[in-house]
LOZAZA-612623 format. One record per residue (C-alpha): residue in one letter; y, x, z; residue number from 0. Coordinates in steps of 0.2 Angstrom, whole numbers, plus 5000, padded with zeros to 4 digits. Each point is the difference from the previous one (the first is absolute). Layout:
BEGIN
(node A (Y X Z) NUM)
...
//
This chain:
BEGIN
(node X (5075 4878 4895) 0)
(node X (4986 5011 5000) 1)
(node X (5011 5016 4996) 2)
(node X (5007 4998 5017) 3)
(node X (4982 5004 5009) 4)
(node X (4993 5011 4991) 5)
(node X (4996 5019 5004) 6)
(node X (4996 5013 4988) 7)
(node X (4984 5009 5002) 8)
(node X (5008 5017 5003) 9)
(node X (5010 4994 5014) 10)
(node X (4984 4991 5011) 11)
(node X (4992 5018 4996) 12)
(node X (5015 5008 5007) 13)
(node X (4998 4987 5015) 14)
(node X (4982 5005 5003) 15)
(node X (5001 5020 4998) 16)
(node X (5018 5000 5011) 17)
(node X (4992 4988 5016) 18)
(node X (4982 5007 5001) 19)
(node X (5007 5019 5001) 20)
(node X (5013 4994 5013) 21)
(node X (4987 4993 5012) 22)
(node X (4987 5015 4995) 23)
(node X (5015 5008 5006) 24)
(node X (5006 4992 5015) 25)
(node X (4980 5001 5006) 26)
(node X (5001 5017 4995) 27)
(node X (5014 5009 5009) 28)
(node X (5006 4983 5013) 29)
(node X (4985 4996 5005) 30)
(node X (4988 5016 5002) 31)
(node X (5015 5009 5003) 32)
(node X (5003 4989 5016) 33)
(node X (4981 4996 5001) 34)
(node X (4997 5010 5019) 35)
(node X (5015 4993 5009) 36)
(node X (5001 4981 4992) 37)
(node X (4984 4997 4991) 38)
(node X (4985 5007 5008) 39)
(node X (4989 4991 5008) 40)
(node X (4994 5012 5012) 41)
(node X (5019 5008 5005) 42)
(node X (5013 4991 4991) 43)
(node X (5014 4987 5006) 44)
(node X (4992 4985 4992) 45)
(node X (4982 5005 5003) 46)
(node X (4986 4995 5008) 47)
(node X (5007 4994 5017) 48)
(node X (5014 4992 4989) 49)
(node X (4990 4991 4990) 50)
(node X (4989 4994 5016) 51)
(node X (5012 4993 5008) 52)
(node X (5009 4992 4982) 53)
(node X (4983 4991 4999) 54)
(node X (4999 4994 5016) 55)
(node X (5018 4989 4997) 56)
(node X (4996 4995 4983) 57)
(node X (4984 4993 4995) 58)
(node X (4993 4999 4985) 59)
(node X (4996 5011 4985) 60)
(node X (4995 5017 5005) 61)
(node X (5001 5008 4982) 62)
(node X (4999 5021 5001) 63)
(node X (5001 4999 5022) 64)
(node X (4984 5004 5000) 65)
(node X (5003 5019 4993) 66)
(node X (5003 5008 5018) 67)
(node X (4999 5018 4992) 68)
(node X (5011 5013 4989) 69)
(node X (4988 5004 4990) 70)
(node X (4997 4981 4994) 71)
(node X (5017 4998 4998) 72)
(node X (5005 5015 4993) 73)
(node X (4986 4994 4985) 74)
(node X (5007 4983 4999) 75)
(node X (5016 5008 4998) 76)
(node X (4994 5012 4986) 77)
(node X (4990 4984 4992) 78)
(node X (5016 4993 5001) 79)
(node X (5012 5014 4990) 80)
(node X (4984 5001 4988) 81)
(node X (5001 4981 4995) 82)
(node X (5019 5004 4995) 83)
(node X (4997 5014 4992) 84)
(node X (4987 4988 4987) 85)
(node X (5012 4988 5000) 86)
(node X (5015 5011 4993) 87)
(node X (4988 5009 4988) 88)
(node X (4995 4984 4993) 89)
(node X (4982 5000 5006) 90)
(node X (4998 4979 5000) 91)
(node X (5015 4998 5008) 92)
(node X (4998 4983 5005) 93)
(node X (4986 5002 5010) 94)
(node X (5008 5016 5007) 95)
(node X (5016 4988 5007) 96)
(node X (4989 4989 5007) 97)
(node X (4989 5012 5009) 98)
(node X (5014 5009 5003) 99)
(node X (5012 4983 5006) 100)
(node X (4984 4996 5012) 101)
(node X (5000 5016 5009) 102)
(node X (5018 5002 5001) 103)
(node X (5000 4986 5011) 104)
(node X (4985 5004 5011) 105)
(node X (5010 5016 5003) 106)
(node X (5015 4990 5005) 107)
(node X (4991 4986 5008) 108)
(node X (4995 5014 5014) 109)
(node X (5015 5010 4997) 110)
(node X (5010 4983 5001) 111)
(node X (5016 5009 5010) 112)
(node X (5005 5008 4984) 113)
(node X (4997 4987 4987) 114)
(node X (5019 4996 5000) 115)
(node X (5009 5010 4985) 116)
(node X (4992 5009 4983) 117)
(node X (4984 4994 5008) 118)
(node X (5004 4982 4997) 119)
(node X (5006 5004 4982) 120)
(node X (4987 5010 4994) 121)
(node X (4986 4987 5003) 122)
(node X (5006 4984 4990) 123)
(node X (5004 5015 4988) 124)
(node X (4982 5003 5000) 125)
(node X (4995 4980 5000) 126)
(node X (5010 5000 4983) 127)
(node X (4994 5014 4992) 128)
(node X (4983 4991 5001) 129)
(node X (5006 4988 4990) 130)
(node X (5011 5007 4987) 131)
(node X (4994 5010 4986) 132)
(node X (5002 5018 5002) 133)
(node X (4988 5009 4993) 134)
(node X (5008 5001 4981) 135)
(node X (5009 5019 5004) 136)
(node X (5001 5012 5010) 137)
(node X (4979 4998 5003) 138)
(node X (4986 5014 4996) 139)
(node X (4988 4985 5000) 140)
(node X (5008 4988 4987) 141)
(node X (4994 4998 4984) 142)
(node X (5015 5002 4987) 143)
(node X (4989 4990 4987) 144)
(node X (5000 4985 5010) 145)
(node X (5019 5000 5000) 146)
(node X (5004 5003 4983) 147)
(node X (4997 4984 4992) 148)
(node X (5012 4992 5014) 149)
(node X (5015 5015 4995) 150)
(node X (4997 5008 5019) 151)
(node X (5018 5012 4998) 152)
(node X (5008 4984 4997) 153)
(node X (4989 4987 5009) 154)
(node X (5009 4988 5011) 155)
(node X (4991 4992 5017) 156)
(node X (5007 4981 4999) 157)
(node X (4993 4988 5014) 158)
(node X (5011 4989 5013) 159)
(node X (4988 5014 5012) 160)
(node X (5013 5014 4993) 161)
(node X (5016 4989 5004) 162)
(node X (4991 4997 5018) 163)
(node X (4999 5020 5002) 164)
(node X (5018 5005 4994) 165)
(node X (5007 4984 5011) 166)
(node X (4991 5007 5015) 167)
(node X (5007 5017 4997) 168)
(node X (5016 4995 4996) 169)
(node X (5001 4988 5015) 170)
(node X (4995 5018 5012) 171)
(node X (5015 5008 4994) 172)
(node X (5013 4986 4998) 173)
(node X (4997 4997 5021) 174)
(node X (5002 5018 5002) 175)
(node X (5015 4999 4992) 176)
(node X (5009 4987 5006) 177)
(node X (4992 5003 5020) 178)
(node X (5010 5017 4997) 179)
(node X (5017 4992 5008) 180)
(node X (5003 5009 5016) 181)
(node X (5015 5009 5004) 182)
(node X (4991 5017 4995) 183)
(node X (4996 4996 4984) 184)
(node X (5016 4989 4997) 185)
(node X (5008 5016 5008) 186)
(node X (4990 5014 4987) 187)
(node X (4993 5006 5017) 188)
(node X (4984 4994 4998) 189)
(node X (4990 5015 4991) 190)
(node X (5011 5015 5013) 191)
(node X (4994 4988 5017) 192)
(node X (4983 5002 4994) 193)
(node X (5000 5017 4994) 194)
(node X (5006 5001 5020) 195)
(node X (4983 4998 5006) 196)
(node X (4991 5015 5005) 197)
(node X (4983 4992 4997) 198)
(node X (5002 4994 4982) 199)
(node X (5014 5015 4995) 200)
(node X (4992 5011 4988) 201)
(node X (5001 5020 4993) 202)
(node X (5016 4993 4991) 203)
(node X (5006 4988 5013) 204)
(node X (5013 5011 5009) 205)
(node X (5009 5006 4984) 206)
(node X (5000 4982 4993) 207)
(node X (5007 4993 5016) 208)
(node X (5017 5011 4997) 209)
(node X (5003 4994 4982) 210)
(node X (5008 4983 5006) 211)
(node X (5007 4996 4982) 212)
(node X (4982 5001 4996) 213)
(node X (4992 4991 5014) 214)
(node X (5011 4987 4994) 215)
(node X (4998 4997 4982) 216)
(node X (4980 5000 5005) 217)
(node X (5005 4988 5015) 218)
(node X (5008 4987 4985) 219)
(node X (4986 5006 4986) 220)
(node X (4986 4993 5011) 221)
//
């Protein structure tokens, strides 16, 4: 029985590395990137005024409301991409998820408006990565020695916590999977519609969009 929950160590490694780049990414280039006209307190669309009348509806915890300028911001933002960065380097990674888990969702408790997609995701991500172990690869911090006894190349993470993580996984994509029954994807359609709109179409949008056999296959692929 065990065998069906069990996660070898390279893989949760693989896990910890692959999640905390992408969110040091997305901070990086999404949400600097996008940090004058959406984020920023003193100018952006969700700032200061925003976040003023946002309190004055829902009361409550206040969390990171009280930064009401860039420069705060912009460093909580930083201290943000810097605790991902220790956590994909290894550098005690389960402190570094839950620090990381805790201001992820201060960030998103202000910025609630866009906690709907990766967002989402991406924190109970986080939460599960301060519970697995992660730190047996890929990690400039780790001790090989403490490993060896246990076979770390081969070494297998067996708990009813592991079956809980790949369930919870798995159940993300089963419901994309079987939500995907509109006519556009039943159709093929589905990847050439969204390749249609100007404000997600990228450098490679308007090539793509011609190739229907292609548009297609990835339509059904998804």
């Amino acid at each position: 029985m065990k065998k069906i929950y069990g996660i070898d160590s390279l893989s949760i490694a693989a896990f910890r590395v692959i999640l905390a780049l992408f969110i040091a990414f997305e901070f990086l280039f999404i949400v600097l990137g996008n940090f004058n006209d959406i984020y920023s307190p003193e100018s952006g669309i969700l700032g200061n005024a925003f976040a003023t009348d946002y309190q004055a509806f829902y009361k409550g915890f206040t969390g990171i409301f009280f930064i009401q300028s860039d420069f705060l911001m912009k460093l909580f933002i930083w201290l943000l991409i810097l605790v991902m960065i220790l956590l994909a380097i290894g550098f005690y990674p389960r402190l570094m998820a839950i620090t990381g888990c805790f201001m992820f969702s201060l960030f998103f408790h202000r910025y609630s408006l866009l906690y709907f997609g990766w967002e989402m995701i991406a924190s109970v991500m986080l939460f599960w990565l301060a519970i697995v172990p992660s730190s047996a690869h890929f990690s400039f911090f780790t001790n090989k020695s403490n490993h060896a006894g246990s076979g770390a190349e081969g070494y297998e993470w067996k708990s009813p916590f592991a079956f809980a993580l790949i369930f919870q996984i798995g159940i993300i994509y089963f419901y994309n999977g079987i939500s995907k029954n509109g006519e556009l994807w039943m159709t093929g359609q589905a990847i050439k519609s969204f390749l249609a709109d100007a404000d997600k179409a990228r450098l490679l949008a308007e090539w793509l969009f011609q190739k229907k056999i292609i548009t297609t296959f990835l339509s059904y692929f998804v």
